[in-house]
C-alpha positions as CSV (number, residue, x, y, z in Angstrom):
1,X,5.6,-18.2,7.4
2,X,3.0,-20.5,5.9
3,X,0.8,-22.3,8.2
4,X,-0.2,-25.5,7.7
5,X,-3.7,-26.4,5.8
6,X,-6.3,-27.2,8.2
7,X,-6.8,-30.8,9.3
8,X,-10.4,-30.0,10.5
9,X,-11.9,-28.3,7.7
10,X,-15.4,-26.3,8.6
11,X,-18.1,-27.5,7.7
12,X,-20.4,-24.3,7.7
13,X,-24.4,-24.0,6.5
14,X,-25.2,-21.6,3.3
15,X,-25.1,-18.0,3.6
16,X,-22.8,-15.4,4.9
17,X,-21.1,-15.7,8.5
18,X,-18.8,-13.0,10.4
19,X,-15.1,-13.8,12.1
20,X,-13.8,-11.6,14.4
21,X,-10.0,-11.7,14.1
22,X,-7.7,-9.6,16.3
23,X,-3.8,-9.5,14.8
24,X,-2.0,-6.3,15.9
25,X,-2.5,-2.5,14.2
26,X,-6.4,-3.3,12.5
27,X,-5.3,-1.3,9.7
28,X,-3.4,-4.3,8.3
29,X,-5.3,-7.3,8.9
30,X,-8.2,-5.1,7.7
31,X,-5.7,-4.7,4.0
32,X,-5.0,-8.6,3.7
33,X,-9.2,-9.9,4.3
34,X,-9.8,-7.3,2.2
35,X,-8.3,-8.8,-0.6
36,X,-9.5,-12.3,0.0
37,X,-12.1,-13.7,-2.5
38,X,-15.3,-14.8,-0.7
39,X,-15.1,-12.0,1.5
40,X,-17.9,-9.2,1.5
41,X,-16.9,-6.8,4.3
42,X,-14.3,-6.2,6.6
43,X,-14.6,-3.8,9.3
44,X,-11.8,-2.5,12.0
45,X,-12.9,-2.3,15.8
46,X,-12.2,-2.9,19.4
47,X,-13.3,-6.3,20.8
48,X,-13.0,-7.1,24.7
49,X,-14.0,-4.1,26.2
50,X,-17.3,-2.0,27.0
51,X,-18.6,0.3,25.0
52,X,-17.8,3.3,27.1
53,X,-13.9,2.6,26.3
54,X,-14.5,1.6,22.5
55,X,-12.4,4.9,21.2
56,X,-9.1,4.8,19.9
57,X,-7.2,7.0,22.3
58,X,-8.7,5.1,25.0
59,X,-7.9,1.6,23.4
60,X,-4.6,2.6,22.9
61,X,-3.5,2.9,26.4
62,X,-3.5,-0.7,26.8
63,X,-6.0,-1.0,29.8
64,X,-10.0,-1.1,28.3
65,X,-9.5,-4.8,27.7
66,X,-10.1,-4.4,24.0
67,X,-7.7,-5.4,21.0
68,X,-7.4,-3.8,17.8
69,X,-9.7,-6.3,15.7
70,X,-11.6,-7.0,12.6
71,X,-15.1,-7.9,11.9
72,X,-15.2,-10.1,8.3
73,X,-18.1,-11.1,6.5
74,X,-17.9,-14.1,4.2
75,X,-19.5,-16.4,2.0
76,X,-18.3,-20.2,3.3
77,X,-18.9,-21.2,-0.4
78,X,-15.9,-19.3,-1.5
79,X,-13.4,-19.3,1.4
80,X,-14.1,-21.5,4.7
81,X,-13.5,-20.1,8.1
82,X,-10.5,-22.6,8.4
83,X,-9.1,-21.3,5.3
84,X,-9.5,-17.2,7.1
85,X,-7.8,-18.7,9.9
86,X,-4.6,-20.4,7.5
87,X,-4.3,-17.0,5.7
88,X,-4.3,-15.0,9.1
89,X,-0.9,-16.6,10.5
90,X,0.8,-17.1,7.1
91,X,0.3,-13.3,6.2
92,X,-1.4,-11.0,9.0
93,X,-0.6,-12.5,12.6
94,X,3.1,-13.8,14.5
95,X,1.5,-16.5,16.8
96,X,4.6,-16.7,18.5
97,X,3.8,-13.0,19.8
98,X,2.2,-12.0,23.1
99,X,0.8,-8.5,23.3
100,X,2.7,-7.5,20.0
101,X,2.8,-7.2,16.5
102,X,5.5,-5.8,14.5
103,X,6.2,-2.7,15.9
104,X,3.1,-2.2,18.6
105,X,3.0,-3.2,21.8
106,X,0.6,-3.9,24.6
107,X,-2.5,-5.7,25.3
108,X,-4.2,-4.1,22.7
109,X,-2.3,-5.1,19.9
110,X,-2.9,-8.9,20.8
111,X,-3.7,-11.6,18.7
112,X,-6.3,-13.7,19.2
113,X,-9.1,-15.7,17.4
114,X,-12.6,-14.8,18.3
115,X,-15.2,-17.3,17.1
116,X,-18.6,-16.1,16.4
117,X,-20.4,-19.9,16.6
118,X,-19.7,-23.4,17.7
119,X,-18.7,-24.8,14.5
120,X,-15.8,-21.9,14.0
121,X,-14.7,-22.7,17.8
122,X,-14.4,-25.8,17.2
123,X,-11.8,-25.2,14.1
124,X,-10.1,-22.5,15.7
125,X,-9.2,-25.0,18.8
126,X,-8.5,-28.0,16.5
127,X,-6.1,-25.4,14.4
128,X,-4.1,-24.0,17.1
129,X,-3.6,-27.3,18.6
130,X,-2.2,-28.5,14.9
131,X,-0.2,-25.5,15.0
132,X,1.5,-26.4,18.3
133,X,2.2,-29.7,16.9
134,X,3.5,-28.4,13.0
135,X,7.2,-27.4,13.6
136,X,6.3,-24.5,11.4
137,X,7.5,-22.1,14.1
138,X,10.6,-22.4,16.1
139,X,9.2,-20.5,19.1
140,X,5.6,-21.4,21.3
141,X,2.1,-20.7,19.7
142,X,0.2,-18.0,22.1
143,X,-2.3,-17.0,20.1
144,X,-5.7,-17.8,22.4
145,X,-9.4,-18.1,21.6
146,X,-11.0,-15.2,23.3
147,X,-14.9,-15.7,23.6
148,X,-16.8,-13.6,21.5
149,X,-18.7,-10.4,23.4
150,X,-19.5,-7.2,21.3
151,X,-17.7,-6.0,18.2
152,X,-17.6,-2.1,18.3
153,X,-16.6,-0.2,14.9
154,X,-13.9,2.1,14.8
155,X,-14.2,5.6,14.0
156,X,-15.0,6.2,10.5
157,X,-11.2,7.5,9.7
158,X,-9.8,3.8,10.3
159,X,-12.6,2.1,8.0
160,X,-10.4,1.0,4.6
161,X,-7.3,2.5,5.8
162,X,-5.3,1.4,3.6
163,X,-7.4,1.8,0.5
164,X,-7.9,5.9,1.0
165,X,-4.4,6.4,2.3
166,X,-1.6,4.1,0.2
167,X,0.8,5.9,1.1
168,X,0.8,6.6,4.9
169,X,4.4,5.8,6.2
170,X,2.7,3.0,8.3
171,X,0.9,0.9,5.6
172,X,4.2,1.2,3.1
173,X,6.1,-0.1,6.3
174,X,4.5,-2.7,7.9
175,X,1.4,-3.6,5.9
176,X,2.0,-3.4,1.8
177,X,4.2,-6.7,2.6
178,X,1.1,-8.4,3.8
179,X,-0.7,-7.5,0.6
180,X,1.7,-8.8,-1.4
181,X,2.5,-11.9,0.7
182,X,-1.0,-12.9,0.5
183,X,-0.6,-12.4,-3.5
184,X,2.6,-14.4,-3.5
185,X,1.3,-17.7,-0.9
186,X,-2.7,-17.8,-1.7
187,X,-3.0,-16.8,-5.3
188,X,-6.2,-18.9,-5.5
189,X,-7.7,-16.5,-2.9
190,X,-6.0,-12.8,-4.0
191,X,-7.8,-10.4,-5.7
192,X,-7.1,-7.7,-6.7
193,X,-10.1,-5.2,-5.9
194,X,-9.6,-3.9,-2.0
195,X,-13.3,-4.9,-0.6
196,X,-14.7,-1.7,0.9
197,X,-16.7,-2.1,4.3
């Protein structure tokens, strides 16, 4: 599905920022902003939680409060936080989706935008509310805004996932296509080179 360019485009100061983006399984939200020009780093995580609970196998029973997310660095000067946000429901997120993605279920696999500063909060609520309003999707946006607390890395084993294991039955399931979808709609943004860390 391709979402809709951003009416409220965002209007950020020189130098690098960080979006926190939660979209399902990390491993593939991780793959698609990894290949998005402008973007420095991209690190998987839990956000929501405490730190006591920040662990995988504790995450992943759907109680700690945290979602699978990822932390991305970026230069506004190449790719605008607005322009994250457009390439995050056309290739990595279903906003139509409560506590799911694709084949995961539960609270932790929610998505959700999680502004870092005023300016980004301010597109992410202008943008959803254009979404509602787009007649992209047949079904109801539920995507929220979740307030930003503390971003907690994930083990070292999830960190480029998809990059040191190509061929793990998940990523040629689920998360290839979102690779090549981001090729296919945002060719000005694609490249090629999977941006480590």
């Amino acid at each position: 599905m391709l979402a809709p360019a951003a009416a409220r485009q965002a209007r950020e100061a020189p130098g690098l920022k960080t979006a926190v983006f939660a979209g399902g399984c990390f491993w593939g939200v991780e793959a698609v902003f990894s290949h998005v020009l402008g973007v420095k780093s991209v690190l998987t995580g839990y956000h929501g939680g405490d730190g006591k609970s920040a662990k995988y196998d504790r995450v992943g029973e759907g109680d700690t409060g945290h979602a699978e997310a990822v932390q991305v660095t970026y230069d506004p000067a190449v790719v605008r936080y607005d322009q994250l946000v457009r390439i995050f429901f056309s290739v990595a997120a279903d906003p139509t989706l409560k506590d799911r993605q694709g084949p995961d279920v539960g609270p932790q696999y929610r998505a959700a935008l999680v502004p870092t500063s005023e300016e980004q909060r301010l597109v992410a609520s202008a943008y959803l509310a254009q979404m509602k309003t787009s007649g992209v999707w047949a079904r109801p946006i539920v995507t929220p805004i979740e307030a930003y607390r503390k971003f907690y890395p994930a083990e070292g084993y999830h960190q480029d996932f998809m990059a040191r294991n190509p061929r793990h039955p998940y990523i040629l399931a689920w998360d290839v296509a979102k690779v090549a979808a981001l090729k296919k709609r945002f060719p000005g943004f694609y490249k090629p080179d999977f941006t480590k860390g």
